[in-house]
Kinemage of the C-alpha trace (Angstrom):
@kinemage 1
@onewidth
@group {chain A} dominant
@subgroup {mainchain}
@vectorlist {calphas} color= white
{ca unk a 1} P 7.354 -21.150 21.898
{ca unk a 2} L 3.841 -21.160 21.301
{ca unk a 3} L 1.651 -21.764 24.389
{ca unk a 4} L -1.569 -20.779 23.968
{ca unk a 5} L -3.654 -21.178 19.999
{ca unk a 6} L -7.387 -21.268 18.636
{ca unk a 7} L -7.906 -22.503 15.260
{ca unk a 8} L -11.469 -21.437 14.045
{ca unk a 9} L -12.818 -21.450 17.386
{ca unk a 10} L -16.388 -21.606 17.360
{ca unk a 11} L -19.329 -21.486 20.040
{ca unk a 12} L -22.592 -21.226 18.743
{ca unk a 13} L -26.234 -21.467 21.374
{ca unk a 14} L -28.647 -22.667 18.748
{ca unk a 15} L -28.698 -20.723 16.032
{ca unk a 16} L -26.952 -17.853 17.708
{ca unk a 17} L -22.966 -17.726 17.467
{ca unk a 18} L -21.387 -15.999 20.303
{ca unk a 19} L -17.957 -16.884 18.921
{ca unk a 20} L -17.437 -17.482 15.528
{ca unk a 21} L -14.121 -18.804 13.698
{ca unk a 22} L -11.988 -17.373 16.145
{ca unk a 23} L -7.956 -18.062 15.655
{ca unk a 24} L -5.404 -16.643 17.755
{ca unk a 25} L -2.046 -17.367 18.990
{ca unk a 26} L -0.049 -16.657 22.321
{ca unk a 27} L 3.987 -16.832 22.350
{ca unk a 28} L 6.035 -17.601 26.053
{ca unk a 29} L 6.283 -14.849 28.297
{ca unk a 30} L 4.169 -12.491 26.066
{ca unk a 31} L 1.390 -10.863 27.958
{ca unk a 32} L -1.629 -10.894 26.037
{ca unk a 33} L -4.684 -8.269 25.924
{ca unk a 34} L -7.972 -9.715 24.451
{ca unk a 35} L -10.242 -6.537 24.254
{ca unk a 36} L -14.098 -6.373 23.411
{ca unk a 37} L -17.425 -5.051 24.704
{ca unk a 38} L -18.875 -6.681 27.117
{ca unk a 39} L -20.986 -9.522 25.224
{ca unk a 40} L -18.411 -9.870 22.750
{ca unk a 41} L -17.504 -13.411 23.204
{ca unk a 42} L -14.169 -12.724 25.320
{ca unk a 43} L -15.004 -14.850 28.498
{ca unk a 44} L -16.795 -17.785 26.622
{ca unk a 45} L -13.517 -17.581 23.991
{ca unk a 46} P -11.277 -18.014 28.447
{ca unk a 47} L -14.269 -20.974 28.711
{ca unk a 48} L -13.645 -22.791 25.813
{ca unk a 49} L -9.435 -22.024 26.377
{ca unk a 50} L -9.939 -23.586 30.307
{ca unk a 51} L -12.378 -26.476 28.978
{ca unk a 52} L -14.976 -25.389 30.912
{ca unk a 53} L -17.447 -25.566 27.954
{ca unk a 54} L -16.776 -27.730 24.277
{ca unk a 55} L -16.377 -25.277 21.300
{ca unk a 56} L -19.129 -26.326 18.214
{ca unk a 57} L -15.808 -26.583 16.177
{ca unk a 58} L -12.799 -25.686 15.606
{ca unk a 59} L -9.619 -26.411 18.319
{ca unk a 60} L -7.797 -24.928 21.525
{ca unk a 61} L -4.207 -25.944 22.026
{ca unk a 62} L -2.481 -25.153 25.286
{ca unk a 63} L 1.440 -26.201 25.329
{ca unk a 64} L 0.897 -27.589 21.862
{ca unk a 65} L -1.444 -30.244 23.526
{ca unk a 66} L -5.606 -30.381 22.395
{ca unk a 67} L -7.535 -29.337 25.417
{ca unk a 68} L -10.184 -31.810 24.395
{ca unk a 69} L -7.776 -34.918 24.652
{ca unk a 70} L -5.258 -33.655 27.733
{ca unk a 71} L -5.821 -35.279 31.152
{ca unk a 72} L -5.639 -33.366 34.233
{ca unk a 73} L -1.805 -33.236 34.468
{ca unk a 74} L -2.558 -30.127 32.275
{ca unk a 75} L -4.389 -27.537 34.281
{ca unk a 76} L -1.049 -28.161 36.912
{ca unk a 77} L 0.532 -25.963 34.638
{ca unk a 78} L -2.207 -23.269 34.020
{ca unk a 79} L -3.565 -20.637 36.632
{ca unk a 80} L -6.994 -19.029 36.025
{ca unk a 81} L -9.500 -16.268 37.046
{ca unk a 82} L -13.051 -15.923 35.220
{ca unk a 83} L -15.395 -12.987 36.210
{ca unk a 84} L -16.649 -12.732 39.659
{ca unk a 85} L -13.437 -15.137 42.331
{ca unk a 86} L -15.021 -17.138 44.721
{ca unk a 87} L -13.784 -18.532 48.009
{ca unk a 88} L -15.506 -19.491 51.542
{ca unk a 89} L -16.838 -16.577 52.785
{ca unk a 90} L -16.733 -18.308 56.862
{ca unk a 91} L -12.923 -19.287 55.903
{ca unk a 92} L -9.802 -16.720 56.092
{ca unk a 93} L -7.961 -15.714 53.770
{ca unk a 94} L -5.121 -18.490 55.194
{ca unk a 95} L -7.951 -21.040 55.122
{ca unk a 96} L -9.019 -20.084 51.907
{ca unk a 97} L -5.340 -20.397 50.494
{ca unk a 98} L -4.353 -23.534 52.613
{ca unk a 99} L -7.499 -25.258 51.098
{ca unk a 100} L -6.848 -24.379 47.445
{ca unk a 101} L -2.810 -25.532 48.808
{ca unk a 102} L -4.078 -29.185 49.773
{ca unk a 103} L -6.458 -29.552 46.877
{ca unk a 104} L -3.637 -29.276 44.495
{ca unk a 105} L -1.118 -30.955 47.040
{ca unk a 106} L 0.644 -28.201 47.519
{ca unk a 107} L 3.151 -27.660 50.303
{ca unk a 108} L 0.943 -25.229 52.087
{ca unk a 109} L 3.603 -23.420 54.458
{ca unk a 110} L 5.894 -22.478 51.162
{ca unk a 111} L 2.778 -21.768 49.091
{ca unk a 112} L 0.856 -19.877 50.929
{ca unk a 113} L 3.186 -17.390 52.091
{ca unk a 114} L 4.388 -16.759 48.934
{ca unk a 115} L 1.515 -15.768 47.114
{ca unk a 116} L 0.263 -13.809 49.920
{ca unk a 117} L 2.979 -11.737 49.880
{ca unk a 118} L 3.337 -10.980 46.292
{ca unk a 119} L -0.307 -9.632 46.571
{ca unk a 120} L 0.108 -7.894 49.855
{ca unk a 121} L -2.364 -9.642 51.292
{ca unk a 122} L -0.535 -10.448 54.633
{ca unk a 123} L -2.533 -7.944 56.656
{ca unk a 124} L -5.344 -9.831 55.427
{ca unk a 125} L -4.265 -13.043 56.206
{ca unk a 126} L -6.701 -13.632 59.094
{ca unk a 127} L -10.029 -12.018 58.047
{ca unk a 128} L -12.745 -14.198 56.846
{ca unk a 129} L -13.081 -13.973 53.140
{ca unk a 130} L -16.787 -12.308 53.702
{ca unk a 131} L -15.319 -9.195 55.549
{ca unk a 132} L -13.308 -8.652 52.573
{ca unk a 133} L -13.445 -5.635 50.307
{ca unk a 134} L -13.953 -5.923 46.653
{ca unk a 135} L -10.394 -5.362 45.702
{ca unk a 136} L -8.942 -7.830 48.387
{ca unk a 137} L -11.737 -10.624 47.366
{ca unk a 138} L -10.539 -9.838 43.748
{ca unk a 139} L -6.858 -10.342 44.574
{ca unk a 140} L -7.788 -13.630 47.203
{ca unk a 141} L -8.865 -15.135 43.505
{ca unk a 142} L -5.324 -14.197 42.014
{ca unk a 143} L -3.681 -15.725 44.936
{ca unk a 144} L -5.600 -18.910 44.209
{ca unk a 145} L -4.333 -18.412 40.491
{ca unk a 146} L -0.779 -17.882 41.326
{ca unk a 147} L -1.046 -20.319 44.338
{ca unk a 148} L 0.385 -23.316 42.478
{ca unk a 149} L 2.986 -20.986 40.273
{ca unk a 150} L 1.868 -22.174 36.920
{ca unk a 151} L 3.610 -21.367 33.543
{ca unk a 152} L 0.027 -19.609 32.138
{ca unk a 153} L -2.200 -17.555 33.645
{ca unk a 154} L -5.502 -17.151 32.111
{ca unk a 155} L -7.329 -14.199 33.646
{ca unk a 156} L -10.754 -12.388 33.031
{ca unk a 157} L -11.388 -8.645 34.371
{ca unk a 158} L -8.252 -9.340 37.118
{ca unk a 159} L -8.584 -5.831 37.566
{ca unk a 160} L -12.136 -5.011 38.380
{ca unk a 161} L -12.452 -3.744 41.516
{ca unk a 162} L -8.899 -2.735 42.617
{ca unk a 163} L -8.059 0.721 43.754
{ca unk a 164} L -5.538 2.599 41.900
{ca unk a 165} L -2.594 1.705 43.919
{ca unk a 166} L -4.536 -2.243 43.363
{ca unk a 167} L -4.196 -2.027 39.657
{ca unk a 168} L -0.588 -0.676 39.646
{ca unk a 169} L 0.544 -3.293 42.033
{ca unk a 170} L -1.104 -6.661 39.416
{ca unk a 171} L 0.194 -4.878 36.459
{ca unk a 172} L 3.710 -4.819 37.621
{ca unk a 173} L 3.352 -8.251 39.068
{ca unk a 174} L 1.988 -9.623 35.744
{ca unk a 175} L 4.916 -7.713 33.875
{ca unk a 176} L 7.548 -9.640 36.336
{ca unk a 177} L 5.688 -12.786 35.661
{ca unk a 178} L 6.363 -12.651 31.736
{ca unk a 179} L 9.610 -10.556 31.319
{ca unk a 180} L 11.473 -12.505 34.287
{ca unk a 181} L 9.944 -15.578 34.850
{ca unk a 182} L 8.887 -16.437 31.280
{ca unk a 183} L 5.172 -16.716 32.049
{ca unk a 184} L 2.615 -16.651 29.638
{ca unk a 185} L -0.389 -14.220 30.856
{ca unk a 186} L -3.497 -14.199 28.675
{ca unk a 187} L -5.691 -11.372 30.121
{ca unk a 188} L -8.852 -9.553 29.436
{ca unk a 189} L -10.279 -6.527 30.515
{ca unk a 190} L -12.495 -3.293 29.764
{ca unk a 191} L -9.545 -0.917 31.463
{ca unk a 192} L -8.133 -0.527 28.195
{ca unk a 193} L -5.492 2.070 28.693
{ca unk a 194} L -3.997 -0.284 31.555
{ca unk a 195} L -3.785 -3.249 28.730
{ca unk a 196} L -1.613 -1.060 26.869
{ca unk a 197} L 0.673 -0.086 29.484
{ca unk a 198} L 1.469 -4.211 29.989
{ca unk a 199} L -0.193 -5.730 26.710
{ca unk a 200} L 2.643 -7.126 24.193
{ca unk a 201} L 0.384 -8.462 22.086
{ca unk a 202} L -3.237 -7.601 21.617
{ca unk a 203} L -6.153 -9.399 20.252
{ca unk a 204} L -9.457 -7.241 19.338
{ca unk a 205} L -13.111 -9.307 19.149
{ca unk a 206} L -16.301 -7.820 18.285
{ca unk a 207} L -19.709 -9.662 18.375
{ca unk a 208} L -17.496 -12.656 18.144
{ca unk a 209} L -15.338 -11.974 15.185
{ca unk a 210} L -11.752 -11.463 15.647
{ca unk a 211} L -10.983 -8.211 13.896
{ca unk a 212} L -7.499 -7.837 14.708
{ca unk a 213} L -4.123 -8.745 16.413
{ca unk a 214} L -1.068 -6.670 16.526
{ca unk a 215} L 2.047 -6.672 18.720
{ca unk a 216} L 3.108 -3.449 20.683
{ca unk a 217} L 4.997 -2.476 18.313
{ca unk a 218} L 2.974 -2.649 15.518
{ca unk a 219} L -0.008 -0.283 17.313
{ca unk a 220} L 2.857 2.216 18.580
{ca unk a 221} L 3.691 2.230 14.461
{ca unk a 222} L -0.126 2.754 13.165
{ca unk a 223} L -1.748 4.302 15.686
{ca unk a 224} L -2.343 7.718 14.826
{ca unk a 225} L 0.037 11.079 16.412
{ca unk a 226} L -1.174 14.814 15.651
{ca unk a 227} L 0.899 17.471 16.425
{ca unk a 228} L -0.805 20.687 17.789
{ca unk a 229} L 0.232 24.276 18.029
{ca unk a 230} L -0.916 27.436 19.357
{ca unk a 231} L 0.095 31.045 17.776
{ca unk a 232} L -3.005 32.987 19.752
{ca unk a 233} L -4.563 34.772 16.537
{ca unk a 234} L -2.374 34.219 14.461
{ca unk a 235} L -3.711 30.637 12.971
{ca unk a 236} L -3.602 32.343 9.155
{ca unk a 237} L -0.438 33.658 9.195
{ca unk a 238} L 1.357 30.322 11.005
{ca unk a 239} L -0.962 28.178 8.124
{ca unk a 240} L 0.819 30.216 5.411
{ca unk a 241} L 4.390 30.119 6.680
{ca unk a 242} L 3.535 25.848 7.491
{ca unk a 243} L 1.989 25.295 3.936
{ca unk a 244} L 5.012 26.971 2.190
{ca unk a 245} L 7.792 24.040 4.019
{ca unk a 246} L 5.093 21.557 2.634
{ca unk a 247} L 3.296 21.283 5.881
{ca unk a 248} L -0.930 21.147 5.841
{ca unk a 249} L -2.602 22.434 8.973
{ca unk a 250} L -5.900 22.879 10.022
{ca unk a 251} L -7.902 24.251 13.012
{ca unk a 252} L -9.480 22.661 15.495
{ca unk a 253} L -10.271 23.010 19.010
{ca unk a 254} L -9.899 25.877 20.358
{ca unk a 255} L -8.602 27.445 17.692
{ca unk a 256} L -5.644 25.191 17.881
{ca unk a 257} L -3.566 23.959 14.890
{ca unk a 258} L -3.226 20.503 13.942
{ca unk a 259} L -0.788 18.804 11.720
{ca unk a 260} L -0.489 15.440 10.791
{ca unk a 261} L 2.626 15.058 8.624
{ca unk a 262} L 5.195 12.756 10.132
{ca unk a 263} L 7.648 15.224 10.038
{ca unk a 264} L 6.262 17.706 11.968
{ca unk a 265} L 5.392 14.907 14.725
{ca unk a 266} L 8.804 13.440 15.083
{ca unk a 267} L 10.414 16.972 15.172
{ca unk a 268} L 8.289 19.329 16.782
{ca unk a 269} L 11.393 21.445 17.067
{ca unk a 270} L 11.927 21.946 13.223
{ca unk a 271} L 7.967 23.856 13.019
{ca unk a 272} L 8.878 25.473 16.052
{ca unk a 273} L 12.096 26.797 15.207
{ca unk a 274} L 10.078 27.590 11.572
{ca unk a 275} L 7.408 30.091 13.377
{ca unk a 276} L 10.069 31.455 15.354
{ca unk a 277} L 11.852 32.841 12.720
{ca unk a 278} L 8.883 34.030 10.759
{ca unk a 279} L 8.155 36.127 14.122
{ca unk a 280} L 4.961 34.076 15.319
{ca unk a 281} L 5.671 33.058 18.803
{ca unk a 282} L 4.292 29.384 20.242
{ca unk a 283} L 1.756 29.173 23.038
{ca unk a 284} L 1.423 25.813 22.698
{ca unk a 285} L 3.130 23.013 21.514
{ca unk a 286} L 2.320 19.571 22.035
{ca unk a 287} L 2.534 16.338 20.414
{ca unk a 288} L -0.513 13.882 21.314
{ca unk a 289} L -0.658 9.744 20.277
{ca unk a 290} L -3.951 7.977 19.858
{ca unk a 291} L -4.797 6.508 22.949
{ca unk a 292} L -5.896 2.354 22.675
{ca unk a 293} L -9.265 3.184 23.679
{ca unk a 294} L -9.650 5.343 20.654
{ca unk a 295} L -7.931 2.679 18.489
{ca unk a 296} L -9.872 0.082 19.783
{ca unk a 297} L -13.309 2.144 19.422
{ca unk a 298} L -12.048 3.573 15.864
{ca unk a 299} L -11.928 -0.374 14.863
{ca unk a 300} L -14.869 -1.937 15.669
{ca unk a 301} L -16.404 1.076 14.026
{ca unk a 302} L -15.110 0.649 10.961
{ca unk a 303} L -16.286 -2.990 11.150
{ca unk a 304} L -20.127 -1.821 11.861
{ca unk a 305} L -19.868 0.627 8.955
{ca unk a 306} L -18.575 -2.143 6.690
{ca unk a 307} L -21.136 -4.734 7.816
């Protein structure tokens, strides 16, 4: 079920357009990455998605409902996080939380407790929000997001800040929310290897264009996978014995070869077994997949060069 669409979306500041004919489209319990450089148009795309400012044209649907015509039974369904959380810096964490818990008449005791446990943020119940680190002010924002356990969660840079063990902890949360709960997480961030480690779907913008969306699956399928081997110095000799099974391999770093040919990346073991026997022994042998940070870079390249 569809929970989250843009149909042309467009934001334009005079004559400037910071998004421009943007259309995308989020499924239930899909967690979805929406990548760009910073001034891209990502967190006025999360404005325009929350209502927080009216597109030029074009539409935002959340649940299959306009945002421009819902009431404000809507947002008790929707959790949200955009650049920098804020909260009472002379108020607790608790306070913070128990606040947030009454303005959405919440049953604080239940509420409360909950979220600040799923964030670990129990040891921190008690300190005032301004003696808070970074990371803990960052996840006092996702409590405030989660407080009210909505069925999306709309979330800008939720990441920024945390600690390794931080980052680890949110992604595994935000997994949990989608696979088992059926939540619908639309995120954004610049940690673009993290994305891909939770991403199911992911949504590329550049100088606000959409250039691309593509499932998991569909990047593990494209993205590109080299194999590379090491014979020491003899590079000519393995090339020869390679080129002769109908394998093309060329040097590169460190005077490494390289093959591309799908066969020699899904059986590494056939070229190795294929040197062996032709009495050039392997040093190396390593498969290696495009990262999304190189995808992602590789494609708003090729849109600069084509503009």
């Amino acid at each position: 079920m569809e929970q989250i669409r843009t149909e042309r979306l467009t934001k334009r500041y005079g004559t400037v357009s910071v998004v421009q004919d943007v259309s995308l489209s989020v499924q239930q319990g899909e967690v979805y990455g929406f990548l760009g450089l910073n001034g891209a148009g990502k967190t006025t795309t999360i404005r325009t998605l929350l209502g927080m400012i009216k597109p030029t044209s074009g539409d935002v649907f959340l649940f299959g409902n306009r945002v421009s015509e819902s009431g404000s039974r809507l947002w008790n369904q929707v959790g949200y996080m955009v650049e920098m959380p804020a909260a009472y810096p002379g108020f607790t964490v608790r306070e913070n939380l128990l606040l947030m818990a009454k303005l959405r008449g919440l049953k604080p005791s239940d509420s409360v407790d909950r979220v600040m446990k799923e964030l670990n943020l129990d040891a921190y119940a008690d300190r005032k929000a301004k003696f808070l680190s970074l990371g803990n002010m960052q996840k006092l924002g996702l409590a405030k997001a989660l407080l009210h356990n909505p069925d999306i969660l709309i979330l800008d840079e939720p990441t920024n800040a945390l600690d390794p063990a931080g980052i680890v902890e949110i992604r595994e949360l935000l997994i949990r929310l989608a696979k088992q709960e059926g939540k619908t997480v639309f995120i954004s961030s610049h940690i673009l290897e993290e994305v891909a480690k939770m991403a199911t779907r992911i949504g590329i913008i550049h100088k606000g264009v959409m250039l691309q969306e593509i499932t998991a699956e569909e990047f593990e399928t494209i993205r590109q996978k080299r194999l590379y081997i090491g014979v020491g110095g003899q590079r000519e000799a393995a090339r020869v014995v390679l080129a002769d099974k109908g394998y093309q391999a060329r040097e590169v770093k460190e005077g490494l070869l390289e093959l591309a040919d799908e066969r020699a990346v899904r059986h590494p073991e056939c070229v190795a077994k294929l040197l062996a026997d032709a009495g050039l022994p392997l040093s190396l042998l390593k498969v290696e997949e495009e990262e999304l940070e190189s995808y992602f870079l590789k494609t708003i390249g090729a849109k600069e060069v084509r503009a």
